[in-house]
C-alpha positions as a Markdown table, in Angstrom:
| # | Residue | x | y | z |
|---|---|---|---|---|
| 1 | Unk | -13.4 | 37.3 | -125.1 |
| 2 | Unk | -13.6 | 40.9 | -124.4 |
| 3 | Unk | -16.8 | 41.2 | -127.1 |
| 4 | Unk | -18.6 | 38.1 | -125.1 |
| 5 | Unk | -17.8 | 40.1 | -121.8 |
| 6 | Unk | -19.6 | 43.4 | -123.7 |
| 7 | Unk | -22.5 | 41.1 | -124.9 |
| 8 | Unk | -23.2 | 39.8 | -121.5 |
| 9 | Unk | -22.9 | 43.5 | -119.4 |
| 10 | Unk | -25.1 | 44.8 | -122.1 |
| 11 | Unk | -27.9 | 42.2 | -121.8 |
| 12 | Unk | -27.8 | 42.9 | -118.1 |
| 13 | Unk | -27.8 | 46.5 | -118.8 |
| 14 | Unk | -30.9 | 46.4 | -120.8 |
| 15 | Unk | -32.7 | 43.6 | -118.7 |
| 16 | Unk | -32.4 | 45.8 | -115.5 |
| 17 | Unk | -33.5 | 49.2 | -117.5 |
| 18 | Unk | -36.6 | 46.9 | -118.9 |
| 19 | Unk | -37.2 | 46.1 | -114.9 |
| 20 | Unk | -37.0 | 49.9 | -113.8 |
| 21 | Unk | -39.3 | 51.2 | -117.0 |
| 22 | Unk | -41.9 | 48.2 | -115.7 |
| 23 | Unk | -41.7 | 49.1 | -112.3 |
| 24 | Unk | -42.3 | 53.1 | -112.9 |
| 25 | Unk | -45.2 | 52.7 | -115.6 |
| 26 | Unk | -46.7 | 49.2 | -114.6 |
| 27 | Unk | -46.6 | 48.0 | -118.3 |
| 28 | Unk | -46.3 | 43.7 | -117.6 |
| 29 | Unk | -44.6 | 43.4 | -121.4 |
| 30 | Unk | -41.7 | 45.1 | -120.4 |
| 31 | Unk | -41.1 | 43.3 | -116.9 |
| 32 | Unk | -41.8 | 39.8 | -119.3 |
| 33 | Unk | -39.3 | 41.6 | -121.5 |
| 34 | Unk | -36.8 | 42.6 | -118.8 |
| 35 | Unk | -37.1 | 38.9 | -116.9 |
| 36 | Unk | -35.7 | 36.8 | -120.2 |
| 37 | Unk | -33.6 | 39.4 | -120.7 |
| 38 | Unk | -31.8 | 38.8 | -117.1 |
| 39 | Unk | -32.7 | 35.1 | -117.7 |
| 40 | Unk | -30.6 | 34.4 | -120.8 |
| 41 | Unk | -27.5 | 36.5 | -118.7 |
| 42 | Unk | -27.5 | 34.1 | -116.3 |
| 43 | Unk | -27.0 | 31.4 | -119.0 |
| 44 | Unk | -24.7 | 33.4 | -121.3 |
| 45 | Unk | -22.3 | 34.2 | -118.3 |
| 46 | Unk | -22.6 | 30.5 | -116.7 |
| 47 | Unk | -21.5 | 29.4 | -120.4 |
| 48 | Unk | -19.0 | 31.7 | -120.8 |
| 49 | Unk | -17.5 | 30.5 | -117.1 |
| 50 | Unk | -17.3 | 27.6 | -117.9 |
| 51 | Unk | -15.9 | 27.9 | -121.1 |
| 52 | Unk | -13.1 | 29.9 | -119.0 |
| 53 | Unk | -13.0 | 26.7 | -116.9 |
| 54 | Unk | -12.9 | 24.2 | -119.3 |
| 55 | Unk | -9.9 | 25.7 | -121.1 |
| 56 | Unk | -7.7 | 26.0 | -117.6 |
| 57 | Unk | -8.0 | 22.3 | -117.0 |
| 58 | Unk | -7.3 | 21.5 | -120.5 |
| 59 | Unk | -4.0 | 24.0 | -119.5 |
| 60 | Unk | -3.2 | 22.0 | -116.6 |
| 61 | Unk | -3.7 | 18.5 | -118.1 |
| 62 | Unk | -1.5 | 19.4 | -121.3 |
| 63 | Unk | 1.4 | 20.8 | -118.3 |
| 64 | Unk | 0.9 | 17.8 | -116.1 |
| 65 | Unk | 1.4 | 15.4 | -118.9 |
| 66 | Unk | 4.4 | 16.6 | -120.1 |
């Protein structure tokens, strides 16, 4: 869990610094770059939420049925 949470503030890490090197030198590869980068974040922390979610109502249905 805690590598997943690395993985995801590293992409984010690196997507933004892609952004900020784009913005200072104008070079349209690196904002490309920097946008998936922030892009596949989004879906990499979504999954990983809900993962998070998923196992607390599979918790509270094994408690509730018992």
């Amino acid at each position: 869990m805690l590598l997943i949470r690395w993985l995801v503030l590293l992409l984010l890490v690196s997507g933004l610094a892609c952004l900020g090197v784009s913005l200072l030198n104008g070079d349209l590869r690196l904002r490309r770059i920097g946008m998936l980068l922030i892009k596949w974040t989004v879906v990499a922390g979504l999954v990983f939420f809900g993962v998070l979610i998923a196992e607390r109502v599979v918790e509270m249905g094994v408690k509730g049925s018992g």
